[in-house]
C-alpha positions in Angstrom: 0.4 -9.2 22.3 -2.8 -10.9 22.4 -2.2 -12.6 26.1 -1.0 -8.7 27.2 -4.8 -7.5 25.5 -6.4 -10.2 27.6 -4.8 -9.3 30.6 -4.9 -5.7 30.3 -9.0 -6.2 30.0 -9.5 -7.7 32.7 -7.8 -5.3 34.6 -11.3 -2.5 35.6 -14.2 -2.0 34.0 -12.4 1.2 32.3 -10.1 -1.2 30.4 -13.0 -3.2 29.4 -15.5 -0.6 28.3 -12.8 1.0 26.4 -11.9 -2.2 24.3 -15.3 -3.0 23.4 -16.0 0.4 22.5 -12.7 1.8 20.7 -10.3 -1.3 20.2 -7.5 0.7 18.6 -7.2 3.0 21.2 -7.1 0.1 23.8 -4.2 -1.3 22.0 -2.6 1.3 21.6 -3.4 2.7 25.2 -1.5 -0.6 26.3 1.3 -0.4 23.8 1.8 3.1 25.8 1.7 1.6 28.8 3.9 -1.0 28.5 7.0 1.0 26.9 6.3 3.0 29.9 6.4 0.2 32.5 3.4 1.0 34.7 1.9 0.2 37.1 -1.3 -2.3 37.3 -3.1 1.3 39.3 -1.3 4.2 36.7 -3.2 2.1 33.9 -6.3 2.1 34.8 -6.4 6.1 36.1 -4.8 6.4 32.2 -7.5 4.7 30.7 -10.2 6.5 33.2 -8.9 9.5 31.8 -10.8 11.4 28.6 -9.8 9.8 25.5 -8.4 12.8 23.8 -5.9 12.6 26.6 -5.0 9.3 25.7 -4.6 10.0 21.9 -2.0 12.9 23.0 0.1 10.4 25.4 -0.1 7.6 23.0 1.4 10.5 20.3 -1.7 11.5 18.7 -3.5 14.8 18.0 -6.4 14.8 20.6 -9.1 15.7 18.6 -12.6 14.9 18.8 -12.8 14.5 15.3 -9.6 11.8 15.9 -11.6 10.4 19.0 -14.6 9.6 17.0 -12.9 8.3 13.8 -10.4 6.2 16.0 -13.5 4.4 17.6 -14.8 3.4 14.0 -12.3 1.8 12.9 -12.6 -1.7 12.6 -9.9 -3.8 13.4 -8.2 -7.3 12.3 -4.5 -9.4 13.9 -2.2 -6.8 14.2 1.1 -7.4 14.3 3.1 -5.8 16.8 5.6 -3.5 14.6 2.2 -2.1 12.6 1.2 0.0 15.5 4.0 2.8 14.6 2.5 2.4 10.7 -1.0 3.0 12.4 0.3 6.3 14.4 2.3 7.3 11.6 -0.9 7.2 9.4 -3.3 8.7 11.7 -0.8 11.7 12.1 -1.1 12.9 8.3 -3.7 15.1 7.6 -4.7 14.1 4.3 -5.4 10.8 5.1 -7.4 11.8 8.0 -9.4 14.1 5.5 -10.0 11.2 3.1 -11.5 8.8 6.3 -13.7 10.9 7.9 -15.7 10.7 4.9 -15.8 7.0 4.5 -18.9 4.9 6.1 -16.7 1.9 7.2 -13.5 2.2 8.0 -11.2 -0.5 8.8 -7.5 -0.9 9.6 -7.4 -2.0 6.0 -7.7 1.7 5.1 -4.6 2.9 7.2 -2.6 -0.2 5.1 -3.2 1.3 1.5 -2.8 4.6 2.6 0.8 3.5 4.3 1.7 1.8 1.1 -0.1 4.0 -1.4 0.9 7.4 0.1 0.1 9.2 -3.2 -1.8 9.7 -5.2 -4.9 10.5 -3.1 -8.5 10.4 -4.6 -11.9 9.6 -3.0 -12.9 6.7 -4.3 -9.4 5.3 -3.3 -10.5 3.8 0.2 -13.2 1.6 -2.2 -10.8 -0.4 -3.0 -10.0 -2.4 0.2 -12.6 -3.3 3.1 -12.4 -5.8 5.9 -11.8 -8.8 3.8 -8.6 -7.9 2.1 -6.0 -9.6 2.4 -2.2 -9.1 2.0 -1.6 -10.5 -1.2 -4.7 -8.3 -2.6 -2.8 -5.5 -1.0 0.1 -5.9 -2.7 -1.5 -6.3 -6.0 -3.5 -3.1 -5.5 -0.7 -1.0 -4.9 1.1 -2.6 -8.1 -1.8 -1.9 -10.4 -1.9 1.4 -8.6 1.7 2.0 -9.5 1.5 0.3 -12.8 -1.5 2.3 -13.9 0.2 5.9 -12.7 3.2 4.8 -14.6 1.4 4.1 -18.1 0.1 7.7 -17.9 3.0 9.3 -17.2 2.3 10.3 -13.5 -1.1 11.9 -14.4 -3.2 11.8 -11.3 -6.5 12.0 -13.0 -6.5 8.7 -14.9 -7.4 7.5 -10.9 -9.8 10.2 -10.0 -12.7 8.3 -11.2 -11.8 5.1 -10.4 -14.3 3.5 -7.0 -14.0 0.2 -7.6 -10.9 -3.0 -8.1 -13.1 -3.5 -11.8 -12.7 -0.3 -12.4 -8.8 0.2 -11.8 -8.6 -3.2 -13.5 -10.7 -1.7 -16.6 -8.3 1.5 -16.8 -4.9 -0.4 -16.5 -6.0 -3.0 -19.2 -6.4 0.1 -21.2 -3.7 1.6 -20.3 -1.8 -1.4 -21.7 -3.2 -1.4 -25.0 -2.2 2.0 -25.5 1.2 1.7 -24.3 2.0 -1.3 -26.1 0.1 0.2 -29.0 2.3 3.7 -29.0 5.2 0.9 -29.0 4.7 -1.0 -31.8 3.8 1.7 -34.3 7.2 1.6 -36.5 8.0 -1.1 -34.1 11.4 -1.8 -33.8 12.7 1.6 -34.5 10.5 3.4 -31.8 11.1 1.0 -29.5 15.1 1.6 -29.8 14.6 5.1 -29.9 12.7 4.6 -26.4 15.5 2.4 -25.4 18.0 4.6 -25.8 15.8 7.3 -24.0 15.5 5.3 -20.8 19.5 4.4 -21.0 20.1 8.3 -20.8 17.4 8.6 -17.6 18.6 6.1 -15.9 21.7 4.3 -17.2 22.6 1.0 -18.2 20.3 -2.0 -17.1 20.9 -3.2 -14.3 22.6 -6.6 -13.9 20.3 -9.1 -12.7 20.8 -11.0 -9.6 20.0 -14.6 -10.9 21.8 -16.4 -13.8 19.7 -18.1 -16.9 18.8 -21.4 -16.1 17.2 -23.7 -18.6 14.0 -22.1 -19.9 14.3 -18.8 -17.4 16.3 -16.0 -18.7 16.7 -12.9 -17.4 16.2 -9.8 -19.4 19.6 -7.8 -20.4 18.8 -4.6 -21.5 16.0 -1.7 -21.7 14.7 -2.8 -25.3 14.4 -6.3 -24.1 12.1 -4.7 -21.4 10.0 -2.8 -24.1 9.8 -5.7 -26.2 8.7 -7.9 -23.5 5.9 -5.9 -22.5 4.7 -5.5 -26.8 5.6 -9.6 -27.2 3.1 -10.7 -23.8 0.9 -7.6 -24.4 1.3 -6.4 -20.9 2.4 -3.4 -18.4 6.0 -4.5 -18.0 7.7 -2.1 -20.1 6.5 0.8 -18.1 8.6 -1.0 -15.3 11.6 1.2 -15.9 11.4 3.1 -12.9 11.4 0.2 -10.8 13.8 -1.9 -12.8 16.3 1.0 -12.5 16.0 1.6 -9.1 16.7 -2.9 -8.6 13.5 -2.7 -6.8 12.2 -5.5 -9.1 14.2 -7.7 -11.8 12.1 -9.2 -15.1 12.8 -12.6 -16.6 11.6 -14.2 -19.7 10.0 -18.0 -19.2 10.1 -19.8 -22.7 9.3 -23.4 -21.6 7.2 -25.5 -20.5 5.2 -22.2 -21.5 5.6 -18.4 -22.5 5.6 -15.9 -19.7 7.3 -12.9 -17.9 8.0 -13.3 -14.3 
């Protein structure tokens, strides 16, 4: 892709102005062009063309509000298979409402908003910026998911949050309180809970992986709750996930104590 980008640059001063001026568009002007098998002249009367025209051939609304937040977005390596995640982003309208109030957007942005989908607030594009990586990605949209799931699904213990401290702050809350609510009358809440979960979702699933010395896997939905009240952590609000064998929780005893 990036030898096609260096090529297709050099093609006319069209090609040229429009990657220095709206990168994303280039690339995705020359993604277009090559599924379409052009010609070295039909691409550079396409890229002379007006840029909303562009945005509609390349399956885009053709906006100038689109035009204009297209060009401000900053870009870093994109792999090839991303570009439908990009178009597939900058077709929904509520993300597009939520960028065009943002100072600096980057194709960070369109990432959490493909993995986060909802919930929406508007210090939610804060949280990422040009330097984020994948793996502080992923933990985001974990603490994101963790955090709705301690709260029940209620949207608004997000709607304040601007910051990574701040979602941080309200998860480690969220915690306490879960765990908290859990170990009042301890062991008899936490099977009443457990047989609550069994009738949502059924039994627990079977993990994948057998024990091996000092890794066990946990067996059953008060295992889960007591997990998360033993380590003082989120993992007993993992049900959803758990059920679903999206995720599977073992126990480490040895060489030291932790859930993985």
């Amino acid at each position: 892709m990036d030898f096609e980008l260096a090529q297709a640059c050099a093609t006319s001063e069209a090609a040229r102005e429009l990657a220095n001026d709206a990168p994303l568009l280039f690339i995705l002007a020359v993604d277009h062009a090559r599924k379409q098998s052009w010609s070295l002249e039909a691409f550079n009367a396409f890229l002379a063309g007006k840029r909303s025209d562009i945005l509609k051939a390349v399956g885009l609304p053709g906006s100038r509000s689109l035009v204009r937040l297209v060009r401000r977005l900053a870009l870093s390596p994109l792999l090839p298979w991303e570009l439908e995640d990009i178009r597939a982003a900058l077709q929904n309208s509520e993300y597009l409402a939520l960028m065009r109030h943002h100072p600096q957007l980057h194709v960070s942005h369109l990432r959490l908003l493909n993995r986060v989908r909802q919930p929406l607030w508007p210090g939610l594009l804060n949280l990422v910026d040009e330097h984020t990586s994948a793996v502080e990605l992923s933990w985001l949209c974990r603490m994101i998911r963790d955090t709705l799931a301690m709260a029940g699904r209620n949207e608004q213990v997000l709607a304040g949050i601007h910051s990574r401290e701040a979602l941080q702050a309200q998860h480690d809350r969220l915690v306490e309180r879960f765990n908290r609510a859990n170990s009042r009358n301890s062991e008899e809440k936490r099977q009443d809970l457990a047989k609550e979960l069994s009738e949502e979702h059924g039994d627990y699933p079977k993990p994948p992986l057998a024990p091996i010395e000092g890794i066990e896997p946990l067996r059953s939905w008060l295992e889960l709750l007591e997990e998360g009240a033993t380590m003082r952590h989120c993992v007993g609000s993992y049900d959803v996930p758990v059920a679903l064998g999206e995720v599977f929780i073992y126990r480490m005893i040895h060489p030291e104590r932790l859930t993985i």
